[in-house]
C-alpha positions as a Markdown table, in Angstrom:
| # | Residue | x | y | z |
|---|---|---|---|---|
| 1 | Unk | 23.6 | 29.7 | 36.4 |
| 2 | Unk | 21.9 | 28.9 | 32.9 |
| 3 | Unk | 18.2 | 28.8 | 33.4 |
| 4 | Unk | 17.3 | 25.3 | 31.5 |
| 5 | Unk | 20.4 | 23.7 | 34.1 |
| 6 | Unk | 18.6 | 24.7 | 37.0 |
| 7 | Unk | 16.3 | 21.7 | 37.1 |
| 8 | Unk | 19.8 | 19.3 | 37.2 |
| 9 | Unk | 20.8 | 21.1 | 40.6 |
| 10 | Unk | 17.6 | 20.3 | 41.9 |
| 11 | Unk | 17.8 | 16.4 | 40.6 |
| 12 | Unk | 21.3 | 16.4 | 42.2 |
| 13 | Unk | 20.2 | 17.8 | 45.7 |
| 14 | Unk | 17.6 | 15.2 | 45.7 |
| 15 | Unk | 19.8 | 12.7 | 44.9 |
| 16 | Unk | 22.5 | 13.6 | 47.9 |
| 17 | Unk | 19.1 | 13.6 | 50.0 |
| 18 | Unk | 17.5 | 10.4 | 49.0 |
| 19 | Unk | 21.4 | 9.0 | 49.5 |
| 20 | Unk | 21.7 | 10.2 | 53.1 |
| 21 | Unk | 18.3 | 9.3 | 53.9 |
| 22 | Unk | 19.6 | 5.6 | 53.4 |
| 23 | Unk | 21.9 | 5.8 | 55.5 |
| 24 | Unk | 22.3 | 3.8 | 59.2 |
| 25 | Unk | 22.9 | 6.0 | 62.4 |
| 26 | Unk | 23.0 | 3.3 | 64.7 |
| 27 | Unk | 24.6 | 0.0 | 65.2 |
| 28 | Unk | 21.2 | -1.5 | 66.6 |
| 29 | Unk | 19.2 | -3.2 | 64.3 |
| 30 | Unk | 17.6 | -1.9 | 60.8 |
| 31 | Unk | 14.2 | -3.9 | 60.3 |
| 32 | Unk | 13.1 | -4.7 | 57.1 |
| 33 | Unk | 9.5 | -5.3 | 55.1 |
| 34 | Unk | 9.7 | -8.0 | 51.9 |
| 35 | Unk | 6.4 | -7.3 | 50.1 |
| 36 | Unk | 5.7 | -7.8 | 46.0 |
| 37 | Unk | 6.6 | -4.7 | 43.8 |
| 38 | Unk | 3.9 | -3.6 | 42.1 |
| 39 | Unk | 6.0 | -2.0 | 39.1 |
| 40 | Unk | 7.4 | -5.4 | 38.5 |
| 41 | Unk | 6.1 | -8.4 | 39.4 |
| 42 | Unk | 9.4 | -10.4 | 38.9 |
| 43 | Unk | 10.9 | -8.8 | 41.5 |
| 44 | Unk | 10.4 | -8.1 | 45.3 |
| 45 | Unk | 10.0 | -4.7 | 47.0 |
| 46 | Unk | 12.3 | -4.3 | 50.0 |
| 47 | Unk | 12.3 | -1.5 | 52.6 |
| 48 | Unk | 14.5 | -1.0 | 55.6 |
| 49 | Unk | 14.4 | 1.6 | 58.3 |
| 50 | Unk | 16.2 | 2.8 | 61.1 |
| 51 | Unk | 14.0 | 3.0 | 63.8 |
| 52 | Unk | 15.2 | 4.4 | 67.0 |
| 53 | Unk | 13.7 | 6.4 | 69.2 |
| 54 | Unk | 10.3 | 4.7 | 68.1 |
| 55 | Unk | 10.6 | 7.3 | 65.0 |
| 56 | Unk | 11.3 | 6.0 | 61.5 |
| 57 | Unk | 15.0 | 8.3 | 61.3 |
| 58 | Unk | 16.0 | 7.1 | 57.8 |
| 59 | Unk | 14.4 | 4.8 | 55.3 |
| 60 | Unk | 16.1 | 2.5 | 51.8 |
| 61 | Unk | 13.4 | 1.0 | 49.6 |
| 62 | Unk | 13.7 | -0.6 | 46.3 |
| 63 | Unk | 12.9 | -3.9 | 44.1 |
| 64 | Unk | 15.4 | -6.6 | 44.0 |
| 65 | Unk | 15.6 | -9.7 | 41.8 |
| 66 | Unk | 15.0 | -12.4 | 44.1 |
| 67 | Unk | 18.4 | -13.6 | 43.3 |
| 68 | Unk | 19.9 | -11.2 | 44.8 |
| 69 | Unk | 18.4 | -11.7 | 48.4 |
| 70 | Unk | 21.3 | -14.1 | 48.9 |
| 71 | Unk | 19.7 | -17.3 | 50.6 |
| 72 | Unk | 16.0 | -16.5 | 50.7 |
| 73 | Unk | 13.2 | -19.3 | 50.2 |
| 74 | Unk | 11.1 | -17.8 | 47.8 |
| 75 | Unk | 8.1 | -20.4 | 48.1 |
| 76 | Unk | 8.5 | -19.9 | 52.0 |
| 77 | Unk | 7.9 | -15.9 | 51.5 |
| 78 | Unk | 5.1 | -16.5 | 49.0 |
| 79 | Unk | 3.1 | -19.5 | 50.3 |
| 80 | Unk | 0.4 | -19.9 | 53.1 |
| 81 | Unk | 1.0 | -19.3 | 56.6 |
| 82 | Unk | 3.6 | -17.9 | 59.0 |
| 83 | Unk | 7.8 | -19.4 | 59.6 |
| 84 | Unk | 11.1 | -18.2 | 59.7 |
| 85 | Unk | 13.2 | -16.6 | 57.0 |
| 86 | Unk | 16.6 | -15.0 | 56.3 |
| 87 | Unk | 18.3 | -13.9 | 53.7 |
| 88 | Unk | 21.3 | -11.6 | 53.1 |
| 89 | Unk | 22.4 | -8.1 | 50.9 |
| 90 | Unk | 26.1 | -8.3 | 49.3 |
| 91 | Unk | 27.8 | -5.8 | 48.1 |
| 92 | Unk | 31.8 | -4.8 | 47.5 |
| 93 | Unk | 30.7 | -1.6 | 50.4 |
| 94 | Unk | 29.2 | -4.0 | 52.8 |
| 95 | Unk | 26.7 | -6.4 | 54.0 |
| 96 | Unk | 23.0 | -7.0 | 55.6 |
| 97 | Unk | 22.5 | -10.3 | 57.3 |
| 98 | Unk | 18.9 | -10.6 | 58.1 |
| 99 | Unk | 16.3 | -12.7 | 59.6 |
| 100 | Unk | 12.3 | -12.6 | 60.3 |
| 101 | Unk | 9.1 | -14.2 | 59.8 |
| 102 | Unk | 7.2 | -14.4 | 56.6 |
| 103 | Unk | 4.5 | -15.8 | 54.3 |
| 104 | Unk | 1.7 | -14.7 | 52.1 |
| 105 | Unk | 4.6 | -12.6 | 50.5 |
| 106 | Unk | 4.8 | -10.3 | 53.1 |
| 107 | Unk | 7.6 | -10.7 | 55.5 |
| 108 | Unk | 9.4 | -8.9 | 58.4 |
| 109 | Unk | 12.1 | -8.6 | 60.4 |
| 110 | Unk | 15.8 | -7.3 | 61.3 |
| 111 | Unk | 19.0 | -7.0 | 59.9 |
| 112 | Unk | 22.3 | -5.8 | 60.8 |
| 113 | Unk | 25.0 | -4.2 | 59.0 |
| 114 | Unk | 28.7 | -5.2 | 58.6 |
| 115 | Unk | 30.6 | -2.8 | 56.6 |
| 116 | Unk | 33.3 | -4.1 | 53.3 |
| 117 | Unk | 36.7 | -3.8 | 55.6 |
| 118 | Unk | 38.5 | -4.3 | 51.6 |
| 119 | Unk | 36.2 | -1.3 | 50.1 |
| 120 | Unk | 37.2 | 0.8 | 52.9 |
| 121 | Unk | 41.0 | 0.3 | 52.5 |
| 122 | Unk | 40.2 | 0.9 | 48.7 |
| 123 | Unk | 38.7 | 4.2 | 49.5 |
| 124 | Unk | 41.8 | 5.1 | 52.1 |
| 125 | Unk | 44.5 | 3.9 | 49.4 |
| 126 | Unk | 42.6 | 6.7 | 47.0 |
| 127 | Unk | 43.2 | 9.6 | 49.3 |
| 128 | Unk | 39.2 | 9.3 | 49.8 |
| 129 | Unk | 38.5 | 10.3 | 53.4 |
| 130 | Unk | 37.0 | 7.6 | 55.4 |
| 131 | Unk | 33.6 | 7.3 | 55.2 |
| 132 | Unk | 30.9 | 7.4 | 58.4 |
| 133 | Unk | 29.2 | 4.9 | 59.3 |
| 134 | Unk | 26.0 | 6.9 | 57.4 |
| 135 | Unk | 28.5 | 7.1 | 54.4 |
| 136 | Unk | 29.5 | 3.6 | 54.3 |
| 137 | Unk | 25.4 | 2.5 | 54.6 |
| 138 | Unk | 24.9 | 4.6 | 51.7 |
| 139 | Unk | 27.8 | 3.5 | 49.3 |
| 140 | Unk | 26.0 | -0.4 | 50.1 |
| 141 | Unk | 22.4 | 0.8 | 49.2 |
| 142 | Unk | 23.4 | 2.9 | 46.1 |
| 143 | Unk | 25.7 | -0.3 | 45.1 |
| 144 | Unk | 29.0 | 1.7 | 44.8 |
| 145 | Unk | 31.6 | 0.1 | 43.2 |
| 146 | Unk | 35.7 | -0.3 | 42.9 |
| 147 | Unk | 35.8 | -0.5 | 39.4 |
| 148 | Unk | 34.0 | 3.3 | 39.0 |
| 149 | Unk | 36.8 | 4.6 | 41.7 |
| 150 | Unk | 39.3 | 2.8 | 39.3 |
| 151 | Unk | 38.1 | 4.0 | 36.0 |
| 152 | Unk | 37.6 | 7.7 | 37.8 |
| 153 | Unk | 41.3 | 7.2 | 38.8 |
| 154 | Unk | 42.5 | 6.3 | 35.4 |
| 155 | Unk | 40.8 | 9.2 | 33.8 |
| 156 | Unk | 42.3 | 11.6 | 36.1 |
| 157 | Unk | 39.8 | 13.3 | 37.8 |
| 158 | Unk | 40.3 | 15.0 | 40.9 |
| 159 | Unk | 39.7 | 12.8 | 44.2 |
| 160 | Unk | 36.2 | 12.2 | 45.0 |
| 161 | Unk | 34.6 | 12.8 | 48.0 |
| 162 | Unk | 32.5 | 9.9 | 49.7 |
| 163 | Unk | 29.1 | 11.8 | 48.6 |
| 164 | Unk | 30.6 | 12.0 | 45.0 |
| 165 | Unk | 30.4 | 8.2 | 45.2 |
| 166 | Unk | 27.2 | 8.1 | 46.7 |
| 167 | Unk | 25.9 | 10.5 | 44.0 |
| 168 | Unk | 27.8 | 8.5 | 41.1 |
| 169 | Unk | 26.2 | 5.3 | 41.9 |
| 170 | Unk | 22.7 | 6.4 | 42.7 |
| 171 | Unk | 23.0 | 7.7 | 38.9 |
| 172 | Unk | 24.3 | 4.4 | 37.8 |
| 173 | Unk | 28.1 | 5.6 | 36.8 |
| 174 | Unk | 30.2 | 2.6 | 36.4 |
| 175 | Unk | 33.5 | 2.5 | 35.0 |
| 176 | Unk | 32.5 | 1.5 | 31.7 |
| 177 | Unk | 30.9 | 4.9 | 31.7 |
| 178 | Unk | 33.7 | 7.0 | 33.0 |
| 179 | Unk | 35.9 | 5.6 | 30.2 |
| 180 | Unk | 33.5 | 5.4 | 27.2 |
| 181 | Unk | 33.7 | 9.2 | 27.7 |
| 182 | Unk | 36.6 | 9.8 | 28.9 |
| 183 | Unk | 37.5 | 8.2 | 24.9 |
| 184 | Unk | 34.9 | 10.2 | 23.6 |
| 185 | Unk | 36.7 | 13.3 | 24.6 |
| 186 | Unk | 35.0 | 14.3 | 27.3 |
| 187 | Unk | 36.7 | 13.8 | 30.6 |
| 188 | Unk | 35.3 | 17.0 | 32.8 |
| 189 | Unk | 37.2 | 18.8 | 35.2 |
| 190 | Unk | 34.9 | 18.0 | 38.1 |
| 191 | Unk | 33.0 | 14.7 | 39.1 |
| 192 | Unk | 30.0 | 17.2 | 39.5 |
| 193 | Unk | 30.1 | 17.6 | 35.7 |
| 194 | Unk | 30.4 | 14.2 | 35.3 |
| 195 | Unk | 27.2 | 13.4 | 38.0 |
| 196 | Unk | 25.2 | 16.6 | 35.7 |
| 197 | Unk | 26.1 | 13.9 | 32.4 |
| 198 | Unk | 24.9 | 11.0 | 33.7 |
| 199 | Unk | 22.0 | 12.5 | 34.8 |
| 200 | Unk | 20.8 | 14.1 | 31.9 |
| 201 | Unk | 21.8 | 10.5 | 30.2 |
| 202 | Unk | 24.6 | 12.3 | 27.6 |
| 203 | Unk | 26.2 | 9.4 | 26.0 |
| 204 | Unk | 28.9 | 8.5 | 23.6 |
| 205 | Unk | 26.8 | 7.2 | 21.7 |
| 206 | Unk | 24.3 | 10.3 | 22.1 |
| 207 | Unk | 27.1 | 12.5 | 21.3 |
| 208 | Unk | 28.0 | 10.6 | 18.3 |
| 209 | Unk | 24.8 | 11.2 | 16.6 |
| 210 | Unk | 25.9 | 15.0 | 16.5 |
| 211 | Unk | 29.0 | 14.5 | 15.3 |
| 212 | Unk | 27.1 | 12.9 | 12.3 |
| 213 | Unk | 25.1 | 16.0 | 11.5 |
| 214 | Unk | 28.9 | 18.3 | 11.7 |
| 215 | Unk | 28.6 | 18.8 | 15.4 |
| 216 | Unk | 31.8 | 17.0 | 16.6 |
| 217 | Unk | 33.7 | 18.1 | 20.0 |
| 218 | Unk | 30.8 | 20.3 | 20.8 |
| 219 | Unk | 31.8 | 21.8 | 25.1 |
| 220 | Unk | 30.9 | 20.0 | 27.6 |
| 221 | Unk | 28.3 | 22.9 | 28.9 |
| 222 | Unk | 26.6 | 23.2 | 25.5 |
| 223 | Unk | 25.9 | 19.4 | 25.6 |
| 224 | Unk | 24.2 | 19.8 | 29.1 |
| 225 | Unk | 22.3 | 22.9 | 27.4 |
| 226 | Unk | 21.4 | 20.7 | 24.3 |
| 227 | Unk | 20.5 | 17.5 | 26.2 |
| 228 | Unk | 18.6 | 19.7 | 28.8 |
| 229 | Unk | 16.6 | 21.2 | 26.1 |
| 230 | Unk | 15.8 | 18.0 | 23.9 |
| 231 | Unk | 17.6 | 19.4 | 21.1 |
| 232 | Unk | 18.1 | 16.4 | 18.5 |
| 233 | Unk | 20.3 | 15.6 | 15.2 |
| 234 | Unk | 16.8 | 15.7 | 13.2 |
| 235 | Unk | 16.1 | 19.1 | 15.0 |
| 236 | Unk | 19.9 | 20.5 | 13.6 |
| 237 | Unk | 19.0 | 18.7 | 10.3 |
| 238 | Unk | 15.5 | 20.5 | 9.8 |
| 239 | Unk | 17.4 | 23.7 | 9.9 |
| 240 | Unk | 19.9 | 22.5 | 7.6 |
| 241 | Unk | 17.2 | 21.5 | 5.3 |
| 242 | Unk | 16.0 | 25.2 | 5.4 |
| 243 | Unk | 19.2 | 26.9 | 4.6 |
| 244 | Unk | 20.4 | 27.3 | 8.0 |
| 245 | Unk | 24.2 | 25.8 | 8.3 |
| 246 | Unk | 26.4 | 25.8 | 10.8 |
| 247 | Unk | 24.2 | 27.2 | 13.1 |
| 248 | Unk | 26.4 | 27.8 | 16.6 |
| 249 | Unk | 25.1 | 25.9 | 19.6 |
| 250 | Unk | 23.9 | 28.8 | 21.5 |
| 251 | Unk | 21.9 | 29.9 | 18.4 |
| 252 | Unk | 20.2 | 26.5 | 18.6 |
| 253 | Unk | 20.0 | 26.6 | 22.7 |
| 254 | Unk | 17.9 | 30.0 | 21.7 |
| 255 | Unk | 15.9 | 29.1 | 19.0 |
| 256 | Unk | 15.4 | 26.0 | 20.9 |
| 257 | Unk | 14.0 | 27.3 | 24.2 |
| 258 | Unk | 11.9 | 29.7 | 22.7 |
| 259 | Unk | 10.3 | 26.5 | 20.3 |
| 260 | Unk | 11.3 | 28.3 | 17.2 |
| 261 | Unk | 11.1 | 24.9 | 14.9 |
| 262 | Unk | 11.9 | 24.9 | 11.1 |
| 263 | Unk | 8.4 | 24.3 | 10.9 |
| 264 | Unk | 7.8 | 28.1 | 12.9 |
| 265 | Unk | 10.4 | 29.1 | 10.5 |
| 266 | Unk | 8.5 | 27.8 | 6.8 |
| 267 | Unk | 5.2 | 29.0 | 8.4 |
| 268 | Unk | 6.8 | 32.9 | 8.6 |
| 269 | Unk | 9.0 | 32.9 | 5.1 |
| 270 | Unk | 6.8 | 33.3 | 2.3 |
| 271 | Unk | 7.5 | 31.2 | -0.9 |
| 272 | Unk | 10.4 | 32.6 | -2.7 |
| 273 | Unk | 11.6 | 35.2 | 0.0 |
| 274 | Unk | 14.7 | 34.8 | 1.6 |
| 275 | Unk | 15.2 | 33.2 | 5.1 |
| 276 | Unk | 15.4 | 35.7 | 8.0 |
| 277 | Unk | 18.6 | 36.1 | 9.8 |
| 278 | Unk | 18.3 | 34.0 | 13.5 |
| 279 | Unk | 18.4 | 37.4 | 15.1 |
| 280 | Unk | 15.2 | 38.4 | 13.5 |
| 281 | Unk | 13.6 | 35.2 | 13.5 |
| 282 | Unk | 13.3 | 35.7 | 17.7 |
| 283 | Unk | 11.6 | 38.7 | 17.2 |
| 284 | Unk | 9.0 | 37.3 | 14.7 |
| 285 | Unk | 8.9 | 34.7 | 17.6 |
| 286 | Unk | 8.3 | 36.8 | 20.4 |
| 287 | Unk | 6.5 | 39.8 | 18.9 |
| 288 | Unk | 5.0 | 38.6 | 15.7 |
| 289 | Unk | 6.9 | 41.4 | 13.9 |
| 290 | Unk | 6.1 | 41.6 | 9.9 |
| 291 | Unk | 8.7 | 41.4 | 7.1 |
């Protein structure tokens, strides 16, 4: 494994863990906390918990747009004093109906779980295997959606698993995505390669901006390399600048990682001297060898 694409297994793993960690183990009822989000104060911060046992077994928070707590009095959750409220979570995987007490923007109570009986028969129809009841909790709280498994579908990737989903929406993968690149030339042979995209935020439009500098239809694994490393169409450009054309994109992975900038470069070169082959410009880097 490349060194600088370690630190994308590790986002992934924590991904897949915060995914199954929002997942429902029981039928009995998930209770829930409304409180404000401190990030953002248009929005309201809700968690939900499984709580069986009388330990917390698995745990969902994050800030919604009150509009999207289908049904909830907002004034009734933010005024003075104590009453009932309910409110409701829909999406294309499923459904949370639920109902507590609230005021003084803080609010708690229950909710139960009713999974999308359409979604599921989408998944089946796919050749996806039927998702748990952990699974199908997850695909609701990450918001998975039909139009990803479409656009996935169209571009002719192999058949995700349920986690693949999970994983695909927690990174926000729609199907716009999937075929933005799959146009751009860049339909991977895995969904994992996909996932390691998205997470590193490689774009079309990203992409583009190498194509300007003479870098078009670069692999797939030297864009994660160049994303991973911050390298940029100014940083290709400096070089260029320099005398350096054409430079392959494992040369610029290496002088990259070992911060060997055009600036290093001008500071070694005296005026009037030729420039120093790559090769030799990693050893002035790393041992401060004279010309």
């Amino acid at each position: 494994m490349n060194r600088p694409l370690a630190f994308i297994f590790a986002l992934m793993c924590a991904l897949l863990t915060v995914s199954s960690a929002c997942t429902a183990q029981s039928p009995d009822w998930i209770r829930f906390t409304l409180e404000p989000s401190y990030k953002d104060p248009n929005r309201i911060k809700a968690s939900f918990r499984d709580q069986r046992d009388d330990r917390d077994h698995n745990n969902w928070s994050t800030g919604f747009m009150p509009s999207d707590l289908i049904g909830l009095d907002v004034s009734s959750f933010r005024n003075a004093g104590t009453r009932p409220l309910h409110f409701a979570i829909a999406r294309e995987a499923g459904r949370l109906d639920c109902s507590g007490t609230g005021g003084n923007s803080l609010a708690r109570g229950n909710c139960s779980f009713a999974p999308d009986a359409a979604f599921l028969q989408l998944l089946s129809s796919r050749g996806i295997a039927t998702p748990t009841r952990d699974q199908t909790f997850a695909l609701m709280a990450v918001n998975a959606r039909r139009d990803t498994i479409d656009a996935v579908a169209a571009a002719h990737y192999p058949t995700p698993s349920v986690d693949d989903l999970i994983a695909l929406a927690a990174l926000g993968v729609d199907g716009r995505y999937v075929t933005e690149m799959s146009r751009a030339g860049y339909r991977p042979r895995a969904i994992h390669s996909l996932i390691e995209f998205k997470a590193l935020n490689i774009t079309p439009e990203w992409i583009a901006g190498f194509a300007r500098v003479g870098y078009a239809n670069v692999p797939g694994d030297g864009l994660v390399q160049m994303r991973a490393l911050n390298i940029t169409p100014e940083f290709i450009e400096g070089y260029r600048q320099i005398g350096y054309r054409d430079l392959p994109v494992d040369t610029l992975v290496q002088l990259k990682a070992l911060n060997i900038t055009p600036d290093f470069v001008r500071s070694v070169v005296r005026s009037g001297e030729p420039m120093p082959a790559t090769n030799e410009l990693v050893q002035l880097k790393l041992f401060g060898r004279k010309r």
